[in-house]
Backbone bond lengths (Angstrom), bond angles and torsions (degrees), N, CA, C in turn:
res aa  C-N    CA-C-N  psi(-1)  N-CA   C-N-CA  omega(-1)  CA-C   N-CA-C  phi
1 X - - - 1.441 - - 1.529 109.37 -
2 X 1.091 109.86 152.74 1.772 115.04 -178.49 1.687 112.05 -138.91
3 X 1.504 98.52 135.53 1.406 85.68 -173.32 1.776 99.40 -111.13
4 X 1.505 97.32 144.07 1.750 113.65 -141.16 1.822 72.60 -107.44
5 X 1.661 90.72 145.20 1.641 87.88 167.50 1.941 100.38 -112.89
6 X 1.608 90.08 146.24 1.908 114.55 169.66 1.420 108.53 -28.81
7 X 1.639 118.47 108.35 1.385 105.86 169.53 1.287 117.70 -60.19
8 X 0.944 125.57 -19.24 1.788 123.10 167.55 1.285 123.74 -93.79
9 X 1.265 149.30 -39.90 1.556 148.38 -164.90 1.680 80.69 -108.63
10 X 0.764 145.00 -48.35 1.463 133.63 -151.48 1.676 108.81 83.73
11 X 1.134 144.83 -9.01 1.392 155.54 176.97 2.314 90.30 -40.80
12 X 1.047 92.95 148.32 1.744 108.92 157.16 1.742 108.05 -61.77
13 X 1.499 121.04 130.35 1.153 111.07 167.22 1.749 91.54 -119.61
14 X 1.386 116.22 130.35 1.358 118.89 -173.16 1.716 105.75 -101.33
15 X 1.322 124.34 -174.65 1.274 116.23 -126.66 2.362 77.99 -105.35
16 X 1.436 107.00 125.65 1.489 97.21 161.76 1.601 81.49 126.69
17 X 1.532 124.27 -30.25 1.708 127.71 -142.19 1.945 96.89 -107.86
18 X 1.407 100.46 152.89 1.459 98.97 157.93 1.485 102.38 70.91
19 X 1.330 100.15 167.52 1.876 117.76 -174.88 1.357 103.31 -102.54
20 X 1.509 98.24 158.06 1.714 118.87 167.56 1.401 95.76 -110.26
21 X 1.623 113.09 146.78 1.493 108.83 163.06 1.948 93.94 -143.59
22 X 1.198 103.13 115.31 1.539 100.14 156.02 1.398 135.56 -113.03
23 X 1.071 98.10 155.35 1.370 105.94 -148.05 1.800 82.87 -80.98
24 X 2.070 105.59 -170.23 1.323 122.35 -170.88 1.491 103.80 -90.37
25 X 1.336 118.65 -20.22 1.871 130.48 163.81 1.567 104.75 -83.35
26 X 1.045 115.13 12.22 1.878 105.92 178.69 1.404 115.61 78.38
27 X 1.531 120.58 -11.67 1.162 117.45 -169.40 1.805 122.52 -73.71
28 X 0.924 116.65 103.96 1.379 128.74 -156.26 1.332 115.15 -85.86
29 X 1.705 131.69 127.54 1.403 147.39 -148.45 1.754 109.64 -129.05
30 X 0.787 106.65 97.36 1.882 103.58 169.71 1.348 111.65 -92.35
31 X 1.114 83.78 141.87 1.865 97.38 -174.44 2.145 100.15 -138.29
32 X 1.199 98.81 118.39 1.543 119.14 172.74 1.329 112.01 -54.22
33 X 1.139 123.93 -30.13 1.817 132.03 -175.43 1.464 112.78 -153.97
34 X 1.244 98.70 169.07 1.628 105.81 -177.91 1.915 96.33 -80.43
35 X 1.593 125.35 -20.37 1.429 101.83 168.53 1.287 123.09 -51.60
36 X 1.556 120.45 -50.62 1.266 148.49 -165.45 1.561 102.12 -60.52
37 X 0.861 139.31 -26.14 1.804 159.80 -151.82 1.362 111.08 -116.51
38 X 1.459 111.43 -39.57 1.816 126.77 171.52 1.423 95.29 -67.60
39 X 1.063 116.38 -46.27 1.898 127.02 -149.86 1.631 98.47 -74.24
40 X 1.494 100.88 -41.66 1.676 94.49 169.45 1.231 131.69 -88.41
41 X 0.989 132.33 -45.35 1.255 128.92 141.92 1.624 137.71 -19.56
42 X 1.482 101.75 -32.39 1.926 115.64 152.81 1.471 95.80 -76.42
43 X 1.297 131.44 -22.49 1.736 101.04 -168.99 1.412 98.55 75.65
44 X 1.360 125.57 57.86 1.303 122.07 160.38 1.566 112.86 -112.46
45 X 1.200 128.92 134.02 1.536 135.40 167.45 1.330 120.60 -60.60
46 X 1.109 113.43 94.61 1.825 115.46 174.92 1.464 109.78 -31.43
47 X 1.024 99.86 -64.87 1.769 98.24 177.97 1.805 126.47 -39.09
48 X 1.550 93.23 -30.49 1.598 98.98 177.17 1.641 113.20 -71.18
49 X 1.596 113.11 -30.57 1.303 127.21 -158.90 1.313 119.85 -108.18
50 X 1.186 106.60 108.57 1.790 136.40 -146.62 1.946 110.55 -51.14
51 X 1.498 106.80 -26.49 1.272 99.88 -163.38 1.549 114.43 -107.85
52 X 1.984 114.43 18.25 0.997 143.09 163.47 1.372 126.26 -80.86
53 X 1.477 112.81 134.46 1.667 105.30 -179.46 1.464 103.72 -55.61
54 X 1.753 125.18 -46.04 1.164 105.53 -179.19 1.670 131.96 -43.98
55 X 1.146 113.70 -25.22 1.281 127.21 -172.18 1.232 96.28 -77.29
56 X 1.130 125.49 -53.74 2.009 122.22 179.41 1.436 109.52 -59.46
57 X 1.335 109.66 -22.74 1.610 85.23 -156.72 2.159 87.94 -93.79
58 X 0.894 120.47 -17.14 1.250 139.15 -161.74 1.489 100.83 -85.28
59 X 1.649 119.80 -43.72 1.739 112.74 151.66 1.090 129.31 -96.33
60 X 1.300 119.22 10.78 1.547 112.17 146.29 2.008 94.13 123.77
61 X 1.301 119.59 -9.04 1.376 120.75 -162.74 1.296 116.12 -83.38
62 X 1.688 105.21 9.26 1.678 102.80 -171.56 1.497 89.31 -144.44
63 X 1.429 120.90 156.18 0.870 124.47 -174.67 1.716 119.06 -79.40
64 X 1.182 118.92 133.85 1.677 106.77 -174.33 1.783 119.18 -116.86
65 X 1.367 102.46 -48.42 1.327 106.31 170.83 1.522 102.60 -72.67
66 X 1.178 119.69 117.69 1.430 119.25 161.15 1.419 97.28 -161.94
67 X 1.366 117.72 134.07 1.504 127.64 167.39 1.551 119.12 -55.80
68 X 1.419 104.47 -44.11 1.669 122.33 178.79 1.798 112.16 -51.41
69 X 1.316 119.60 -37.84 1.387 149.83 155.41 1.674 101.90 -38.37
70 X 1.521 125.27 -57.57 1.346 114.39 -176.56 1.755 119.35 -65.75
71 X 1.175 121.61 -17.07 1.259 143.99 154.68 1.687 102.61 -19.37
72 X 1.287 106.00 -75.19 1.175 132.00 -143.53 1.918 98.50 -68.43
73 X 1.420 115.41 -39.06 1.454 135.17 179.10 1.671 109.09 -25.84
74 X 1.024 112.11 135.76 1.370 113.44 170.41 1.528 128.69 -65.90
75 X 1.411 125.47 128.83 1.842 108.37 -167.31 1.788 63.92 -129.87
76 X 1.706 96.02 140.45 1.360 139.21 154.88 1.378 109.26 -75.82
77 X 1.456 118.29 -51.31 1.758 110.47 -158.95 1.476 122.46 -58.13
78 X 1.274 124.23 121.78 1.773 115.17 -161.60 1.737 91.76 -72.42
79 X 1.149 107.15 163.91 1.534 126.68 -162.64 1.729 104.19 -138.51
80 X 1.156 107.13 111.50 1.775 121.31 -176.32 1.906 93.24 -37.10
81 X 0.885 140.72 168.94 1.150 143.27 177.96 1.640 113.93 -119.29
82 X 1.376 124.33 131.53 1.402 138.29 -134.33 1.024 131.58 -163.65
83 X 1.556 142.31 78.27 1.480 146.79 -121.28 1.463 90.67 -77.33
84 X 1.412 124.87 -50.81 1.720 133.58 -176.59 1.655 103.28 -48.00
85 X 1.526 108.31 -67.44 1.403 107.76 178.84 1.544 113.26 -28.92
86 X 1.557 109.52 -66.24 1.578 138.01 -171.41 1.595 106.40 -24.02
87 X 1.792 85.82 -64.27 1.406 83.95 -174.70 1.499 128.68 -88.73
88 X 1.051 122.51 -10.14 1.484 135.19 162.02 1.535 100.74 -70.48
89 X 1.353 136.81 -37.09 1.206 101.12 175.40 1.765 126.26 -93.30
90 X 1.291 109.50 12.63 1.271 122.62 168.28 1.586 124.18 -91.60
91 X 1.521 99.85 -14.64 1.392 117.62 167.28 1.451 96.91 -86.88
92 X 1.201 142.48 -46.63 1.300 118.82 -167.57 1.875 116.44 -83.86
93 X 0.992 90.37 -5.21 1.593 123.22 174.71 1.456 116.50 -49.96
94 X 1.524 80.66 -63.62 1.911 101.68 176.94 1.527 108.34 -79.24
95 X 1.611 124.85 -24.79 1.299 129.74 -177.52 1.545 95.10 -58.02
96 X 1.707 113.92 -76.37 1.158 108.68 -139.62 1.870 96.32 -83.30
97 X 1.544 120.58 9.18 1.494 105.13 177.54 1.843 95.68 -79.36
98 X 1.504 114.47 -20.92 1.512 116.05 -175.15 1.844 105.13 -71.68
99 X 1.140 96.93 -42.06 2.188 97.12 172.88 1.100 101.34 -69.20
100 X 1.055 128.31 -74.46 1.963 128.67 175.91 1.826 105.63 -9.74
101 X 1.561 86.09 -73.56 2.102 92.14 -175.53 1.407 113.73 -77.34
102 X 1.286 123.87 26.15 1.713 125.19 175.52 1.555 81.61 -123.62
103 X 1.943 129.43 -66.62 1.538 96.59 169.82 1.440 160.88 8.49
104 X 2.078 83.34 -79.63 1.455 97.56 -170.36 1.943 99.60 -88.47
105 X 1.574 106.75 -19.19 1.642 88.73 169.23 1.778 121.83 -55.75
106 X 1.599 101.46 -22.24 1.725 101.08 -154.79 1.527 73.48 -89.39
107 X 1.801 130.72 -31.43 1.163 79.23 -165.71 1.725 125.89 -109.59
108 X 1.421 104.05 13.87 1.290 117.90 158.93 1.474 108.78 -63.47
109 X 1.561 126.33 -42.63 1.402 112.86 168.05 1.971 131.38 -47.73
110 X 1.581 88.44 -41.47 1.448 82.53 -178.65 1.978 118.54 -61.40
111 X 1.835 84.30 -35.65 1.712 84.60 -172.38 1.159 109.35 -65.59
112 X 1.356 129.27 -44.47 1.641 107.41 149.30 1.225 156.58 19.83
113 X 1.602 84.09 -83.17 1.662 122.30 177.18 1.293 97.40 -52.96
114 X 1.117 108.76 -69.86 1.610 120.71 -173.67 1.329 117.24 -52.75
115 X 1.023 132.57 -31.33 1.320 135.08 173.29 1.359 131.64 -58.59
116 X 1.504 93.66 -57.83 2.142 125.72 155.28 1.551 103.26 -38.80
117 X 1.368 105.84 -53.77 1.405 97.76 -169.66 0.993 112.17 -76.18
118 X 1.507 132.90 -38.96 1.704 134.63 160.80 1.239 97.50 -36.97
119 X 1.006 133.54 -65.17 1.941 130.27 -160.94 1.514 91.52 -54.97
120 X 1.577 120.27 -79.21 1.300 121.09 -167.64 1.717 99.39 -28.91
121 X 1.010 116.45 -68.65 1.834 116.23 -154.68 1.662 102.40 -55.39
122 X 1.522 103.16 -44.14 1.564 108.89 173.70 1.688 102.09 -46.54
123 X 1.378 113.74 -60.05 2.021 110.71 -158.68 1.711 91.09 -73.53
124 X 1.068 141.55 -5.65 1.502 141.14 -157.28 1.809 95.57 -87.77
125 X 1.754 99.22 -52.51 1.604 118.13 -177.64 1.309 104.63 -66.13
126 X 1.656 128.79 -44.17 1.093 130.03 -172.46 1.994 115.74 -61.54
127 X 1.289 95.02 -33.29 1.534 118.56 -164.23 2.018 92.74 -84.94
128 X 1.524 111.56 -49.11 1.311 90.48 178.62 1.637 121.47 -91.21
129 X 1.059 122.38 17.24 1.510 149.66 144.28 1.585 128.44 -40.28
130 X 1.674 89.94 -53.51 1.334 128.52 -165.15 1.985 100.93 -80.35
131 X 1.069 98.26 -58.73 1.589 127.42 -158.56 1.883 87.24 -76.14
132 X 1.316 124.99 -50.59 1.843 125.44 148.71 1.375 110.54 -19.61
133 X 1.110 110.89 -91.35 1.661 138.49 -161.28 2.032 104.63 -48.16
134 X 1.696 97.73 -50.71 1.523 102.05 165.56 1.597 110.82 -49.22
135 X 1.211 119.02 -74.43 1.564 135.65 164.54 1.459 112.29 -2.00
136 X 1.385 109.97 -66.67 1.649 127.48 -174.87 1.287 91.45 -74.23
137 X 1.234 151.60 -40.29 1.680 140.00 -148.69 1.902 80.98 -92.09
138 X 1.416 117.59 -44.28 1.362 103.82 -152.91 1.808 82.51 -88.17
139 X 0.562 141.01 -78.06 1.972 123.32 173.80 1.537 117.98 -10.74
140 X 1.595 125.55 -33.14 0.982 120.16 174.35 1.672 121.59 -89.34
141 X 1.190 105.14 -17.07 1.996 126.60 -178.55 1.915 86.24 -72.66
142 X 1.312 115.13 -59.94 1.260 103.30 -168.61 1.401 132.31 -66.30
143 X 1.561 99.03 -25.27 1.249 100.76 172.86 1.420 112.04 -94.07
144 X 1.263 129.54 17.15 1.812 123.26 145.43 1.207 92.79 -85.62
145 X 1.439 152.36 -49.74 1.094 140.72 -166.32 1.614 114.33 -41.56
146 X 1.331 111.14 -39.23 1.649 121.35 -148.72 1.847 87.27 -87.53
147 X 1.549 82.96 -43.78 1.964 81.22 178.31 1.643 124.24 -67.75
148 X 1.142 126.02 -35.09 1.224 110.47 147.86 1.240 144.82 -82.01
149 X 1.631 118.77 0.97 1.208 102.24 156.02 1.757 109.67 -79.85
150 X 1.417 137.80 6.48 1.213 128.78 174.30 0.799 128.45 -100.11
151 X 2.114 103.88 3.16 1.461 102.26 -176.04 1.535 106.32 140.30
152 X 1.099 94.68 -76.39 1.724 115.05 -166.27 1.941 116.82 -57.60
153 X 1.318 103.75 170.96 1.424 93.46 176.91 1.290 128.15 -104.28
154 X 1.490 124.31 144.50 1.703 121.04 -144.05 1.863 83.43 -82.65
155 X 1.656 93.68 150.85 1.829 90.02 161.53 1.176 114.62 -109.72
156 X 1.457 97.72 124.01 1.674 105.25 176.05 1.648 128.47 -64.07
157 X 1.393 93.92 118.08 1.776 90.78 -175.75 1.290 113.61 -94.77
158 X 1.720 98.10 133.76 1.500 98.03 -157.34 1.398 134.18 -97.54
159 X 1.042 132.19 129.26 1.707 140.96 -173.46 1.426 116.18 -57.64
160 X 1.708 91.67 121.77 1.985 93.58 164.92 1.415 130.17 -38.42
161 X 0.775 112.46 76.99 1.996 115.28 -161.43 1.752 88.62 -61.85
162 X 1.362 96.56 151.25 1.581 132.43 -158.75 1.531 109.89 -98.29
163 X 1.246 123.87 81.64 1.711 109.95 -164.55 2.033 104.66 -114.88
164 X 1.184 76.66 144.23 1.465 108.26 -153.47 1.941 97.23 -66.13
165 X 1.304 106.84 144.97 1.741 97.80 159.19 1.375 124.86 -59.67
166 X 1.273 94.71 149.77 1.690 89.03 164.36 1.691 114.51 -114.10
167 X 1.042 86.33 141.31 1.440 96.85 179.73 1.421 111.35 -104.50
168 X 1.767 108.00 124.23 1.072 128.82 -177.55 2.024 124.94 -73.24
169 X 1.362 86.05 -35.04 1.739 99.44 -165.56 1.437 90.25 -137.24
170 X 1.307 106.34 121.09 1.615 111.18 154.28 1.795 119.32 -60.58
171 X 1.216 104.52 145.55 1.936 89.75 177.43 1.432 87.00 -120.89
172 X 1.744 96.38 150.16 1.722 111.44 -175.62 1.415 97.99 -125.49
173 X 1.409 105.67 149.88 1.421 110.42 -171.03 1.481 95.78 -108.66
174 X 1.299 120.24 159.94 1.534 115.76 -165.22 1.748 81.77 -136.23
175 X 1.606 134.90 149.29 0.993 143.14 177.16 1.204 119.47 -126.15
């Protein structure tokens, strides 16, 4: 048995599950669910549609270059059958699904990283923005200060005044 992956989501479709659709050239389409099957049938681009591996791997959120990844490729050529082979390749099976998920942990960590630090630099700009705007209000307090002690009259700088909703329709409660 072989488990065929979703021509659209890329998801595992395992053996009994999901639709076949072939085309009028023979070219043959598995789809994991009837979403996956709707989605083609609109003529929609996986890549456009956010909750597809294509879509991750296409903005960067999934890992793509990885050698461990060629593993996974489909081989056509039939292979004499071979208890030694069998099990050596089920051992390396489980090897490289263990590098694969240490990979994409290191490299979900970095994107992370990067992200945190985008925020930090974002609240850093926001904060010296902030610490500006104080600056100018307290530059402008002092200089009414200076003007009335010389005499003159301070100008009041004026506040975002706070205005209330209006309410259109009263609602009545009936008991």
């Amino acid at each position: 048995m072989r488990i065929e992956k979703c021509w659209f989501c890329g998801s595992p479709v395992y053996p009994g599950h999901g639709t076949c659709f072939v085309r009028n050239d023979s070219k043959v389409f598995r789809f994991c669910r009837s979403k996956c099957h709707k989605n083609f049938k609109a003529k929609r681009n996986p890549r456009k549609v956010r909750w597809t591996k294509a879509f991750r791997k296409a903005s960067g959120r999934e890992l793509t270059l990885d050698p461990t990844l060629e593993f996974e490729k489909r081989r056509n050529r039939p292979v004499k059958y071979d208890r030694n082979l069998v099990e050596q390749t089920i051992f390396t099976m489980k090897k490289v699904a263990q590098i694969q998920q240490r990979r994409e942990y290191s490299f979900y960590n970095k994107r992370m990283k990067e992200k945190k630090t985008h925020q930090i630099k974002e609240q850093i700009r926001q904060l010296n923005k902030y610490r500006a705007e104080k600056q100018f209000v307290g530059v402008n307090q002092l200089q009414n200060k200076e003007k009335v002690a010389a005499g003159s009259q301070p100008i009041k700088i004026k506040a975002a005044k706070k205005v209330a909703p209006k309410v259109t329709k009263k609602s009545t409660v009936q008991v």
